[in-house]
C-alpha positions in Angstrom: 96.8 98.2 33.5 94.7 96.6 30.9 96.7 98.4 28.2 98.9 95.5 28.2 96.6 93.3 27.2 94.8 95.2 24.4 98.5 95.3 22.5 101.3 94.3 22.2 104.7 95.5 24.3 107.9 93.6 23.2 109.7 94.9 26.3 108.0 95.6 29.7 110.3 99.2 29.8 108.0 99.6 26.5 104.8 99.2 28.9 106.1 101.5 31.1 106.9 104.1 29.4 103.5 104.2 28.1 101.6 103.5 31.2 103.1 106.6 32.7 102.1 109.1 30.5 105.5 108.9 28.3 107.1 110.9 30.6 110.7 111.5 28.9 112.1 111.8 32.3 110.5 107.6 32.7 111.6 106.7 29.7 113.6 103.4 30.2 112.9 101.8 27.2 116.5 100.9 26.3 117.0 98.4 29.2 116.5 95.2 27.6 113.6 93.7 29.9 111.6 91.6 27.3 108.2 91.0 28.5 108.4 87.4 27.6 111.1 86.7 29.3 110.1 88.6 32.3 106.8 86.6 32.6 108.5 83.6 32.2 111.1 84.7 35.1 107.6 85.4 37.0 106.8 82.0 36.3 109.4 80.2 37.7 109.4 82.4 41.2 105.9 81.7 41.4 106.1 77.9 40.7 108.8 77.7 42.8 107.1 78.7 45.7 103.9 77.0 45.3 106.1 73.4 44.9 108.0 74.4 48.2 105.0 75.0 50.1 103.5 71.5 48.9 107.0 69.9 49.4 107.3 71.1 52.8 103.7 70.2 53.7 104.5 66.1 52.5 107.9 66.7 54.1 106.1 67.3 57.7 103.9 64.5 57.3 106.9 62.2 56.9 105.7 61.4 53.1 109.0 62.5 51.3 112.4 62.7 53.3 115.9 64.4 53.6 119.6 62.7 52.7 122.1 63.7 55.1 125.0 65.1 53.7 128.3 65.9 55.3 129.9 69.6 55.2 133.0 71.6 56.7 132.1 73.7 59.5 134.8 76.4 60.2 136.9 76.9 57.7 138.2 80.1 56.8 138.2 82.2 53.1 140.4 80.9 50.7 142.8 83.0 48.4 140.5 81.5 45.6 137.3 82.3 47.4 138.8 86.1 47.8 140.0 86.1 44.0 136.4 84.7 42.6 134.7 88.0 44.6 136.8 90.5 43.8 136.6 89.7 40.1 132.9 89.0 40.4 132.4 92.5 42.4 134.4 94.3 39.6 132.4 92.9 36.9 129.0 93.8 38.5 130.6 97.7 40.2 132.1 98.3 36.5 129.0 97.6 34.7 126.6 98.7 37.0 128.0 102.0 38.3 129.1 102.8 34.7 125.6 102.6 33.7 125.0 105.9 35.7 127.9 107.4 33.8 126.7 106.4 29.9 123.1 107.1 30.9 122.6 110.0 28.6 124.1 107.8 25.4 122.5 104.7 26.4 118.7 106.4 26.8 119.1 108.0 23.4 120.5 105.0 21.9 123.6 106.2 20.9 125.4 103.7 22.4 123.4 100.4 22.0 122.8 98.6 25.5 124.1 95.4 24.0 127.2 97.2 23.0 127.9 98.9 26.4 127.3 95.1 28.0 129.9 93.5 25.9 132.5 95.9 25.8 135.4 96.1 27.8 136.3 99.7 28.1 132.8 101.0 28.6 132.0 101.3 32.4 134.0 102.9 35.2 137.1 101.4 37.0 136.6 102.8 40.7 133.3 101.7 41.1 134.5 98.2 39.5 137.8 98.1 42.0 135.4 99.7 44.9 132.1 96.8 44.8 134.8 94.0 44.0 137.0 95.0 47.3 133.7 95.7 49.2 132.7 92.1 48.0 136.0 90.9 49.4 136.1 92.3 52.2 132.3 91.2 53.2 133.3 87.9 52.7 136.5 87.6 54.2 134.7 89.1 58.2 131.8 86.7 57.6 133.9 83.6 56.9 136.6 84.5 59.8 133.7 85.2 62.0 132.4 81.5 61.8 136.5 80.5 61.8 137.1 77.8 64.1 141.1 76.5 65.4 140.0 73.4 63.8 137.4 73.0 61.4 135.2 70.2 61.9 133.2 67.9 59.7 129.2 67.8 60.2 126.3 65.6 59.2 123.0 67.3 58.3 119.9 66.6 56.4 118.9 67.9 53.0 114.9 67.9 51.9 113.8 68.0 48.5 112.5 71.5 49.3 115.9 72.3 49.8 116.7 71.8 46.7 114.6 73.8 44.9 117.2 76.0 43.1 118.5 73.2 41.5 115.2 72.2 40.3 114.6 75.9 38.9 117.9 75.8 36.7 117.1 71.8 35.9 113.7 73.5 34.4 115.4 76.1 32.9 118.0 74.6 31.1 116.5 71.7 29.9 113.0 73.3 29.5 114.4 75.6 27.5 116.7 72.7 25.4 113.6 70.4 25.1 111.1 73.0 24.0 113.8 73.6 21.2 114.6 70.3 19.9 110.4 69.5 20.0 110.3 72.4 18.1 113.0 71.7 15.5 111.3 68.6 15.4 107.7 69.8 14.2 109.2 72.9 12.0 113.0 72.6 11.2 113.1 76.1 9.0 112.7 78.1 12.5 116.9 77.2 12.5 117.6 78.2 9.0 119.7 81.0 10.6 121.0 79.4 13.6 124.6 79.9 13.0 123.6 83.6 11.7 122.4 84.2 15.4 122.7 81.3 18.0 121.6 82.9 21.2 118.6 84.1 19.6 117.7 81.1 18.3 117.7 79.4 21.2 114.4 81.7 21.9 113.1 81.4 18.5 110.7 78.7 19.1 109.6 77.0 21.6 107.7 73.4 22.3 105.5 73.8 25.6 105.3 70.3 25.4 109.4 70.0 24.9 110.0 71.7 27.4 107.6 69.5 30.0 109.1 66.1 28.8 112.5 67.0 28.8 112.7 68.9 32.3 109.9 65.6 33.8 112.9 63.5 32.5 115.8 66.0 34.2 113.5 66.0 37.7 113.1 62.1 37.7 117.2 61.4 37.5 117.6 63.9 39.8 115.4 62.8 42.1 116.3 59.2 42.2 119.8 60.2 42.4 118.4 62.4 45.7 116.5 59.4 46.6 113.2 61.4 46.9 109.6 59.4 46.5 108.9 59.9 42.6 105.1 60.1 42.9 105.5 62.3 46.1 107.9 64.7 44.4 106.0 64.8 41.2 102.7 65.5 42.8 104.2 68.2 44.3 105.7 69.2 40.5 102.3 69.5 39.2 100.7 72.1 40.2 103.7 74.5 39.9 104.5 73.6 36.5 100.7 74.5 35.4 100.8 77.7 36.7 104.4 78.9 35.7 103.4 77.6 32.1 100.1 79.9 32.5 101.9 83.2 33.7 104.8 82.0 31.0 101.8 82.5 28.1 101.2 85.8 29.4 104.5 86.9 28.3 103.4 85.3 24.7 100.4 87.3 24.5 101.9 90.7 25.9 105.0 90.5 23.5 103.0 89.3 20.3 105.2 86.2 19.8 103.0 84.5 17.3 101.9 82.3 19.8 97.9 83.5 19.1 94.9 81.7 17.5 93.5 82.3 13.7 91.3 85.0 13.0 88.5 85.6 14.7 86.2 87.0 12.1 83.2 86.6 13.9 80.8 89.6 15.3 81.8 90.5 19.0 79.1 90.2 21.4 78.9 92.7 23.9 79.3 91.1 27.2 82.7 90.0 26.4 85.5 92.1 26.4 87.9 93.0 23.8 90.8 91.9 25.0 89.2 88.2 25.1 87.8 88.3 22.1 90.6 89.0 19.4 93.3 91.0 19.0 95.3 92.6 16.1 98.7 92.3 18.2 99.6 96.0 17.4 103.5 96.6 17.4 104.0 93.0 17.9 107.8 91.6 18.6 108.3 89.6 15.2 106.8 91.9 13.0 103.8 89.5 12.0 102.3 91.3 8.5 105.2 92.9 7.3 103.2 95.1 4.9 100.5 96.3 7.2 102.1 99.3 8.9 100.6 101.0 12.3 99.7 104.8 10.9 102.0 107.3 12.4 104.0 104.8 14.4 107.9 105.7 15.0 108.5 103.3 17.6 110.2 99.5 16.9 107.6 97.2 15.8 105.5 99.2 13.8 103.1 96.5 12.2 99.6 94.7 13.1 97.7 91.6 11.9 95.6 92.6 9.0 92.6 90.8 10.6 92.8 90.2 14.5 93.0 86.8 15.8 92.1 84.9 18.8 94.1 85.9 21.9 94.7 81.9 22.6 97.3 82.7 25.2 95.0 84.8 27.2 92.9 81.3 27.3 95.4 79.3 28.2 96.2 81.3 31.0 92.4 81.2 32.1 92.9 77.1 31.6 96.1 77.3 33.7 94.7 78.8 36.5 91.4 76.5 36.7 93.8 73.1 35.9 95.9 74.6 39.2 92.8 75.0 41.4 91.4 71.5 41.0 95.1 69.6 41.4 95.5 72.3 44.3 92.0 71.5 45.3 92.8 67.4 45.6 95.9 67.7 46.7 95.0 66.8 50.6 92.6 64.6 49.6 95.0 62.4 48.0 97.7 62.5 49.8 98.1 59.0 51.0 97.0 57.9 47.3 100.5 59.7 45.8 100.6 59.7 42.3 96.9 60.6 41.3 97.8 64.8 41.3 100.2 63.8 38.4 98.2 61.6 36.6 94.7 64.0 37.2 97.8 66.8 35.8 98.3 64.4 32.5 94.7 64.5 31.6 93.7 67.9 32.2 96.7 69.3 30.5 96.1 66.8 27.5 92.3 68.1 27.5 93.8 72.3 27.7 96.5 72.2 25.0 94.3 69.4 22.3 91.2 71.8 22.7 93.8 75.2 22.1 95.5 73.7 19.7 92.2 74.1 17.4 92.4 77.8 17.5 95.9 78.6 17.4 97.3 79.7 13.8 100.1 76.8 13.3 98.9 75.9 9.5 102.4 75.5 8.4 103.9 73.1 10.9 104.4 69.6 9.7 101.7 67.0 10.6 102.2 63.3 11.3 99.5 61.1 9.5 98.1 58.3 11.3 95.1 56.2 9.9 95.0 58.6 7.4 94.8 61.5 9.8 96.8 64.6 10.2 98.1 65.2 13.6 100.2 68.6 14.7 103.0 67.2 17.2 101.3 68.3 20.2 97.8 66.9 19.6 99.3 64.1 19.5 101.6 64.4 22.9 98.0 65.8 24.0 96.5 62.5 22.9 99.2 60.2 24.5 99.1 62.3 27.8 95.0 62.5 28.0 95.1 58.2 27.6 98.1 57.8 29.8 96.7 59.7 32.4 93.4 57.9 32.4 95.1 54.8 32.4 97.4 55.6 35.2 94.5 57.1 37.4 92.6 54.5 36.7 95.7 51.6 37.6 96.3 54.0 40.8 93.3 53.9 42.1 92.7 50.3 41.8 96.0 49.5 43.7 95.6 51.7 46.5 92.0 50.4 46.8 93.1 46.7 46.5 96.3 47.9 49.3 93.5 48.9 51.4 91.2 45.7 51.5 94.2 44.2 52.2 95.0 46.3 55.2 91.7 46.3 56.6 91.9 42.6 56.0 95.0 42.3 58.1 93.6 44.6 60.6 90.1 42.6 60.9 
């Protein structure tokens, strides 16, 4: 298991295949299952669930509640319900069941996997026409089960833990959008060849700190527009977002992203282990040292860093996963003080990602001078985060104090 932290594995089918003995008969490594993305997909389940469980917990205490919303009860399948499954069941049976029949050209890469995905005559047509009318069908008895002779119209209440699928594509999308434009922001030349390749640009670079700001923005409209308590929700936020943004830099350090620190030229001791200490990000995914080739490698990805460099992701997991245990730690604590998990969240991620930031090899991002200083964009989100949460912590606790003299005053 450790494999896949002493190199580097652009897809997970890549760690695999190697972690089973590179067993031709296990050899999936043409599925498209990039690690980064996969630890990011991680990321969000896990985050997910840890902000439900916290949302639920406020939720039984009375501290954040529903919005009742009316729905139809009883109403049967309509034709464009029946059409919408059918063609969604075709697309998934054609594909899907096809895959079984272009196994042998697609797992010697004869026909590219991209290829077969975008084409329209590659797959097979019964299994396409079978899922899609099994789709249908499924459907159509479930609906006219629940049928009633007259459908009627029902009030019922909707929690913000309810809503957590729209707050996972809320984070996705604009996570993925505001880590971008940060990022074009701090080093417009990663979009020289946008046009060239606009999907993959998207995931060219990204802006931790983008991505944060942009999706805190997306969860405060929604939100108010839901009615839920800001400081509540947020507090609940918190902790998720620090731990799906520590399994997230997994993904960064397994695929060899660039995301890592400078060299590390310095002796390693021997109580720590390798993998903490540096790494030369062997076979990494953007081909980092283009001129220092892996001897006898025939895979994709065949080069190394010349001189290995700090694993920096590896740390900011370790961060991640302290930050989560103290706001985890607190949480009960100051639960009738709503608002301090956030702002206790603003300073400790301003402390992780200033103090990483003076490892990790960004030399040729643009800085912003102030007082004569150079500043990388996210020091100086890291600075602006690390005051404003001292400041908010500190105007928090002062008004809940003051709100309690006052209650113990009416009370005496």
């Amino acid at each position: 298991m450790l494999l896949i932290l002493l190199r580097s594995f652009a897809k997970i089918t890549d760690w695999l295949y190697f972690a089973l003995g590179e067993s031709p008969s296990l050899d999936f490594r043409f599925l498209p299952v990039y690690s980064y993305g996969f630890f990011v997909a991680i990321g969000f389940l896990v985050g997910a669930q840890i902000a439900t469980i916290e949302l639920r917990r406020r939720e039984k205490l009375g501290l954040l509640t529903g919005n009742e919303s009316e729905i139809t009860v009883g109403e049967g399948i309509t034709p464009f319900e029946l059409v919408f499954y059918f063609l969604f069941g075709f697309v998934l049976g054609f594909k899907i069941i096809g895959f079984f029949s272009y196994f042998t050209e697609l797992s010697t890469y004869i026909l590219p996997l991209k290829e077969y995905m975008l084409s329209m005559s590659h797959g097979s047509w019964i299994g396409g026409i079978l899922v899609g009318a099994g789709l249908c069908y499924y459907y159509y008895y479930a609906k006219n089960k629940e049928k009633l002779p007259q459908p009627i119209k029902k009030k019922i209440t909707i929690f913000p833990s309810d809503t957590m699928g729209d707050l996972v594509v809320i984070a996705a999308v604009l996570g993925v959008l505001g880590s971008n434009l940060f990022n074009y922001f701090e080093d417009p030349s990663d979009y020289e060849t946008f046009w060239q390749d606009p999907v993959g640009s998207l995931f060219s670079g990204l802006s931790i700190y983008g991505g944060l700001i942009c999706a805190a923005i997306g969860f405060a409209i929604y939100a108010r527009i839901k009615k839920f308590n800001l400081l509540h929700f947020f507090d609940c936020i918190a902790p998720a977002f620090i731990v799906a943004n520590g399994i997230g830099r997994l993904g960064c350090q397994v695929s060899g992203d660039g995301d890592w620190g400078v060299a590390n030229l310095h002796a390693k001791p021997s109580f720590i282990p390798q993998f903490l200490w540096s790494s030369h990000y062997e076979h990494n995914i953007i081909d980092a040292d283009p001129h220092n080739y892996i001897p006898g490698c025939v895979e994709e990805h065949c080069h190394l860093l010349s001189q290995a460099a700090y694993p920096t992701p590896i740390y900011e997991f370790l961060m991640c996963l302290v930050i989560f245990a103290i706001l985890w730690g607190i949480r009960k604590r100051f639960t009738n003080r709503p608002g301090i998990v956030v702002t206790a969240f603003m300073v400790l991620i301003g402390l992780q990602r200033y103090s990483i930031e003076q490892l990790r090899d960004i030399g040729e991002r643009e800085l912003t001078y102030l007082f004569g200083i150079g500043f990388r964009q996210s020091e100086l989100i890291s600075i602006v985060l690390f005051v404003g949460g001292i400041v908010g912590t500190i105007y928090l606790w002062r008004y809940y104090q003051r709100k309690g003299a006052e209650i113990k005053k009416e009370n005496s």
